[in-house]
N, C-alpha and C positions, 0 to 999 in steps of 0.2 A: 472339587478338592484337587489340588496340585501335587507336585510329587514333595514339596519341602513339608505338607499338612499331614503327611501321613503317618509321623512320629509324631506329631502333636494330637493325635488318636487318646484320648482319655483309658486307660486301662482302669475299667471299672471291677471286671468279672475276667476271673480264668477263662481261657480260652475254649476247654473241652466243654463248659459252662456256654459257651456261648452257642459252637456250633450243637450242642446237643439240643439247646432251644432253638437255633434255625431249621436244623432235621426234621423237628416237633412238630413246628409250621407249618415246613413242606408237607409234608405227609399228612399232618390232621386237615390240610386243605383239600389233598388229594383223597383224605376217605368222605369227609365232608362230600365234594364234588360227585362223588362214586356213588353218594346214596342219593343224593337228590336226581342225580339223571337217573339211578335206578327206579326211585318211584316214581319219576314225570314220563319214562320209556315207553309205558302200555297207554298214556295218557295220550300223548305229543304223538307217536307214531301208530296208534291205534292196536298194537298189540300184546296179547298178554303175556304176564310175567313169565310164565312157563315154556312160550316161546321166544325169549328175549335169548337165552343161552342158547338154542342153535340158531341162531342169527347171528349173534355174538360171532361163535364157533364156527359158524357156515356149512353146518352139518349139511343142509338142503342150500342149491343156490337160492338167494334171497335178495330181489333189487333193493332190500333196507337195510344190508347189510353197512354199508357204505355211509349212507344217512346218521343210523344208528353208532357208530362209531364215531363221525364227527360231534355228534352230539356229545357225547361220553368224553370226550375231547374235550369241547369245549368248555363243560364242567371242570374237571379236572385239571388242566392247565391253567383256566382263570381261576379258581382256589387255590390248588396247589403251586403254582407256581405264581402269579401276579399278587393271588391271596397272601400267601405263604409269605414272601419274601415284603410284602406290604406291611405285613402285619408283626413282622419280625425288625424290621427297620424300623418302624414307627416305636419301639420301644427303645430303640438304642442310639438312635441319633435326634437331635434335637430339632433341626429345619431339615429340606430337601435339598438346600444346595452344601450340604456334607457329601453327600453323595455324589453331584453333578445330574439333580434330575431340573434343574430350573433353568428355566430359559435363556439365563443369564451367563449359563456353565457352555451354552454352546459355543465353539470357537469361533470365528471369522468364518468367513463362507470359504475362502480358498484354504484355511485349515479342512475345514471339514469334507471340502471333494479331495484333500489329501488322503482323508484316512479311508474314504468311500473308493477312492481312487485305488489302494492300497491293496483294499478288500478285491476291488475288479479284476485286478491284474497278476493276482496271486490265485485265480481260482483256475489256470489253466496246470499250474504246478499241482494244486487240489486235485485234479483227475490223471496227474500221473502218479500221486500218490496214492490214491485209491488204486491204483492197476497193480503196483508194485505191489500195493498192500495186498492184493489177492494173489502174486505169487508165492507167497508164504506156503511150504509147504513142511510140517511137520515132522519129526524122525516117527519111524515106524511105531517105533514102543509105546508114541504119544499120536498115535493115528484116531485113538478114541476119542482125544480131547480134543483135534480138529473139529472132526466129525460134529461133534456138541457145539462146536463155537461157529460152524458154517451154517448149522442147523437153528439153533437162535437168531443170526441175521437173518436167516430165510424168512424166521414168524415175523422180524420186526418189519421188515419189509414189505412182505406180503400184507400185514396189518396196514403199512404204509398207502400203497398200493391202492387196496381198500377203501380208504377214506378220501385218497386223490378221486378218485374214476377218471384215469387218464383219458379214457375216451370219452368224456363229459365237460368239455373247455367249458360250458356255461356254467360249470359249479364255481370259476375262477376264484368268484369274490369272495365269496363264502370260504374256500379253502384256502385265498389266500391270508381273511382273519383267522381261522382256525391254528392253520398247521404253519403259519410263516409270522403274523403280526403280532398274536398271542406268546408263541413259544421264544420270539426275541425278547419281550417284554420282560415275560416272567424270567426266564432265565440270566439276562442280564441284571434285575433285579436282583437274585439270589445268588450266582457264584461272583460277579463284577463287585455289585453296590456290596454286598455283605460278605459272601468267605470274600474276596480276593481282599477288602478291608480288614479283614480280623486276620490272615493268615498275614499279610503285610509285617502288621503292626506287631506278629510275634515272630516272625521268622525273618523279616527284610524285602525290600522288593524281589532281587532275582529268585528267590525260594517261593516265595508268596506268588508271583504269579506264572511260574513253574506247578506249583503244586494245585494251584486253582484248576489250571489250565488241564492237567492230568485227572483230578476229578471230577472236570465237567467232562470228557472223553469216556471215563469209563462208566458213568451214571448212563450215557447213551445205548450202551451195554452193543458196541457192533464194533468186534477187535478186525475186521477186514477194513473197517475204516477209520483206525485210530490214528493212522501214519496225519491223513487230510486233516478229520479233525480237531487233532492235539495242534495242529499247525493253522488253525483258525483261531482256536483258543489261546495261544500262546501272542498272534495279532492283536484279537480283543483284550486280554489285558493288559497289553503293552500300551495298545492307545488308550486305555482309560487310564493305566497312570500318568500319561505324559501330562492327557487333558485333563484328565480330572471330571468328564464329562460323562456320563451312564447316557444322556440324551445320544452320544456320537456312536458308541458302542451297540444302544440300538438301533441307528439306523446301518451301521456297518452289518451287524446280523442280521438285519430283516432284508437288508440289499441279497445276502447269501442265499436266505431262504424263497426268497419271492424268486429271483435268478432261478435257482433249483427246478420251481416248482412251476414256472412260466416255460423250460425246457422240455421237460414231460409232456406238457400239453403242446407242445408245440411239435415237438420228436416223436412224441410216444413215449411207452415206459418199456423198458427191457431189464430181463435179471441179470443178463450177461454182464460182466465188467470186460467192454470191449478194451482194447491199445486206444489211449486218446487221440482225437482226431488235431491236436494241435502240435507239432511239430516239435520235436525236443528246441531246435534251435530257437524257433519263436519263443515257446514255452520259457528259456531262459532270458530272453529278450522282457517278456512281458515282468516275468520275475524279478530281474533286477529293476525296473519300472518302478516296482512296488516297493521292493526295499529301497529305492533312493527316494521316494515319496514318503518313507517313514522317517529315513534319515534327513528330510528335508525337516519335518514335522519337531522333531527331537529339536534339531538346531534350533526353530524358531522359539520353543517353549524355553528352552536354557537361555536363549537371549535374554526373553523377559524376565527371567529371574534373575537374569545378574542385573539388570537397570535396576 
């Protein structure tokens, strides 16, 4: 879907109608997903129910801590999130190239290492935003609700963490379906192909994919990393309006994630948010890189509409 298709969007159902049945999805996937790894857990990793919650928990260390959570993962992201958003489309649009999930929706190859390109070169600005993002520091009064929001990154993180075993490079493939192949999927699936579609069509593009972009940031639920974030997501759905393409979107996200996640094992994992090791001058080098690779991308797509 192009950018002129997106007013010609059929407005069947109000909007809170809409997203309160994508919500539905998401989530009856994610409980779906939660019960079936719950009862396959003492099956698949040999232990029982009663000790699945300090495993879970990591009450005792436990080498299945790790195992047991990707697992749990796995469930729950492929329902919840690929389920979810599958199964919420497939009601609302009539083919897959509405979307941009058909082979046909991909761009030109040199479009597409444009937006890949885009992605590369904006992710050394990504970890000066993540630094910055952890100088935030709070007025006194509100020192409590620091406290609370350093302390939730810490779980998601360490849960993170968890299921990488950074000291385990042979988990690679495995973790890079889990927590990199998977989670572009579904979620380009669900805030791209679906909200960023529905909020479009009732609010305009710069609002729609403003607001998309800010609710996939905070569903992440880690405000030390909203600056990076919000500034990935505002990418992704710039290029799927332009393209029109969810196929480009996920390999621009899974390029971010697998990056990510091949660093780790390659570095190590640290909790510290060190000063980035790329240079402010590069860093705005490689930056504008990317934003002229996007404005290259813009110009090309508004060519073809005006022929």
């Amino acid at each position: 879907m192009n950018k002129e298709e997106y007013s010609n969007l059929p407005t069947i159902r109000p909007l809170w109608i809409d997203l309160i049945s994508l919500t539905a999805s998401v989530f009856m996937g994610i409980i779906a997903g939660s019960l079936i790894a719950s009862m396959t857990i003492p099956i698949v990793f040999k232990i029982s129910v009663e000790q699945i919650a300090d495993v879970l928990l990591n009450m005792e260390p436990d080498p299945k801590t790790g195992s047991v959570l990707r697992y749990i993962q796995l469930w729950t992201s492929g329902l919840g999130f690929v389920g979810g958003g599958v199964f919420f489309l497939a009601r609302v649009v009539k083919s897959i190239d509405q979307i941009g999930l058909d082979i046909h929706s991909l761009p030109k190859p040199s479009r597409l290492l444009m937006a890949l390109g885009a992605m590369a070169f904006l992710l050394p600005l990504t970890e000066w935003l993540q630094w910055l993002n952890n100088q935030i520091i709070f007025p006194e009064s509100l020192a409590a609700v620091e406290s609370n929001l350093r302390m939730l990154q810490k779980a998601n993180l360490d849960q993170i963490r968890l299921m990488i075993e950074p000291d385990n490079p042979g988990l690679w493939p495995y973790t890079l379906f889990v927590i990199a192949i998977l989670p572009a999927i579904g979620e380009e699936l669900v805030f791209r192909g679906a909200l960023q579609n529905l909020l479009i069509r009732k609010f305009g593009s710069n609002r729609g994919i403003v607001l998309t972009a800010l609710l996939f940031t905070l569903i992440h639920r880690q405000f030390y990393n909203i600056l990076p974030m919000f500034l990935l997501a505002l990418l992704l759905g710039y290029v799927y309006y332009l393209t029109g393409s969810l196929l480009t979107t996920i390999a621009m996200h899974l390029l971010n994630n697998a990056l990510s996640l091949f660093l780790v094992y390659y570095f190590g994992w640290t909790d510290e948010i060190t000063r980035p090791e790329f240079s402010p001058a590069l860093t705005v080098v490689l930056a504008s890189a990317g934003v002229y690779l996007i404005f290259r991308l813009q110009k090309l797509v508004d060519s073809e509409l005006t022929q």
